[in-house]
C-alpha positions as CSV (number, residue, x, y, z in Angstrom):
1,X,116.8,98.2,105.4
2,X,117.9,96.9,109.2
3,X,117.3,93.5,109.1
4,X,117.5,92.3,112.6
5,X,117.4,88.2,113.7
6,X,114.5,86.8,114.4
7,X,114.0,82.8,114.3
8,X,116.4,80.1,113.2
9,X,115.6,77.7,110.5
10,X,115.0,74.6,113.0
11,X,113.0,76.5,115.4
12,X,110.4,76.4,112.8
13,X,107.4,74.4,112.5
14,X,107.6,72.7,108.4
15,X,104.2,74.8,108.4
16,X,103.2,77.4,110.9
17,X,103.9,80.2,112.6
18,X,106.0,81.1,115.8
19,X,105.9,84.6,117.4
20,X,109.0,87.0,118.1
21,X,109.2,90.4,120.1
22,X,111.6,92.3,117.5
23,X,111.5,96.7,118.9
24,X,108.7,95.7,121.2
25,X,106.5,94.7,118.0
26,X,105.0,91.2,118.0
27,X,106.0,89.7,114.9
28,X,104.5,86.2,112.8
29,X,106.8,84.6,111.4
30,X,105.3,81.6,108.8
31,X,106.7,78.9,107.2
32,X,103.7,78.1,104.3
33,X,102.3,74.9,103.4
34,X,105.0,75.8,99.9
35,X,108.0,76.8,101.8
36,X,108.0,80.1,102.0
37,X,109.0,82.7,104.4
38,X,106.8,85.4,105.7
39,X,107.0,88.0,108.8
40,X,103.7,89.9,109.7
41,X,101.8,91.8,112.6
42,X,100.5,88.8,115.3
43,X,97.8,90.6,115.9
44,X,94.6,90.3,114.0
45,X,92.8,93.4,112.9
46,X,89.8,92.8,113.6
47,X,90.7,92.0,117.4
48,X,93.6,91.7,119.8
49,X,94.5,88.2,119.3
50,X,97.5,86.5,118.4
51,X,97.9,85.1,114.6
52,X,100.7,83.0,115.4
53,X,98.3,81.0,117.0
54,X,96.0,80.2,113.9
55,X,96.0,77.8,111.4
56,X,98.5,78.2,108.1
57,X,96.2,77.4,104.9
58,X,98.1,77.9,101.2
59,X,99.7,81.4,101.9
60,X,96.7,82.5,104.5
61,X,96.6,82.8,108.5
62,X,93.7,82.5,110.3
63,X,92.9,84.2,113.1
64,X,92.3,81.3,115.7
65,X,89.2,83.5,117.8
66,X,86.6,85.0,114.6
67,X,87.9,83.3,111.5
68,X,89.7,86.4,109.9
69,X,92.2,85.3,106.9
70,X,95.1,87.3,105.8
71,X,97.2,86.7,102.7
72,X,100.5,86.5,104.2
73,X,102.1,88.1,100.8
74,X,100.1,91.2,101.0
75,X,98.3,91.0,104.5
76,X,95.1,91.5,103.0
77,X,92.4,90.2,104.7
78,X,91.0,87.1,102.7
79,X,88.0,86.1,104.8
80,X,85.5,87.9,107.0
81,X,85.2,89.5,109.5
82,X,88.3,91.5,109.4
83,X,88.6,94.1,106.7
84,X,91.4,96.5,107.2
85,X,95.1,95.0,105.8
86,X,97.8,93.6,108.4
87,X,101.4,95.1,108.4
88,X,103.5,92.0,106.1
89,X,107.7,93.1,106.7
90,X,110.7,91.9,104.9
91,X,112.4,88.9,105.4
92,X,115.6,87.3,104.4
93,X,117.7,84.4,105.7
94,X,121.1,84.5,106.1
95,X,122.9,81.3,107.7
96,X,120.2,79.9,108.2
97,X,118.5,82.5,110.6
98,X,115.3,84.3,109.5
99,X,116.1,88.3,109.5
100,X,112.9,90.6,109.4
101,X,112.9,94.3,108.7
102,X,110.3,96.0,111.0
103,X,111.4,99.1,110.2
104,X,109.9,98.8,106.7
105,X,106.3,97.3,107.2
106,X,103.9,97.1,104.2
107,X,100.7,98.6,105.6
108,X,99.0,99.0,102.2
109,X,97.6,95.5,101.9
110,X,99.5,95.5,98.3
111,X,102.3,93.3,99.5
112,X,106.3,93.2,99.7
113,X,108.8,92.3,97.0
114,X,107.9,88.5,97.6
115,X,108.6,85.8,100.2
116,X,111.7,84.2,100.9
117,X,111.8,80.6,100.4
118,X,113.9,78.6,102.2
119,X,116.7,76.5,100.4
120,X,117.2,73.9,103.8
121,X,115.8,70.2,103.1
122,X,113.0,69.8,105.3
């Protein structure tokens, strides 16, 4: 895996998303309303639009322009009217910086080995 650096801890929203360009792919990355960690494709599969920019419900994104949801575990759409999977990657922290592996995307809609959960008081 190349784990590359993506987003400090603090430059995090306690739930949201923020966007990063890691090898010219836009990348999510979520804090969820529990804590956890996620990295997935910021663009919506139903249309070019920027998930980062939607709402964080439970472990979903929406898509702010049509209403799409996407698990953020698996990527798989959870509301209408997408219906094809987003690509969810591996994440890890490590010093308190959020690495993400883009190199190794899910693209199945079946999910990664699990989110990352961040030990840092909040």
């Amino acid at each position: 895996m190349t784990f590359q650096p993506a987003v400090h801890l603090d430059d995090l929203p306690d739930v949201g998303a923020v966007q990063v360009l890691l090898d010219g792919q836009r990348v999510a990355v979520v804090r969820a309303e529990d804590g956890s960690l996620h990295a997935v494709d910021d663009t919506c599969s139903h249309a070019e639009v920027s998930l980062s920019e939607g709402e964080i419900d439970d472990c979903t994104i929406e898509c702010w322009l049509h209403g799409s949801r996407f698990d953020l575990r698996t990527g798989a759409p959870t509301g209408l009217p997408a219906t094809r999977p987003i690509d969810v990657y591996p994440v890890t922290v490590q010093d308190d910086v959020v690495l993400v592996d883009v190199a190794a995307p899910n693209t199945s809609g079946a999910g990664t080995s699990g989110p990352i959960t961040s030990s840092k008081e909040h």
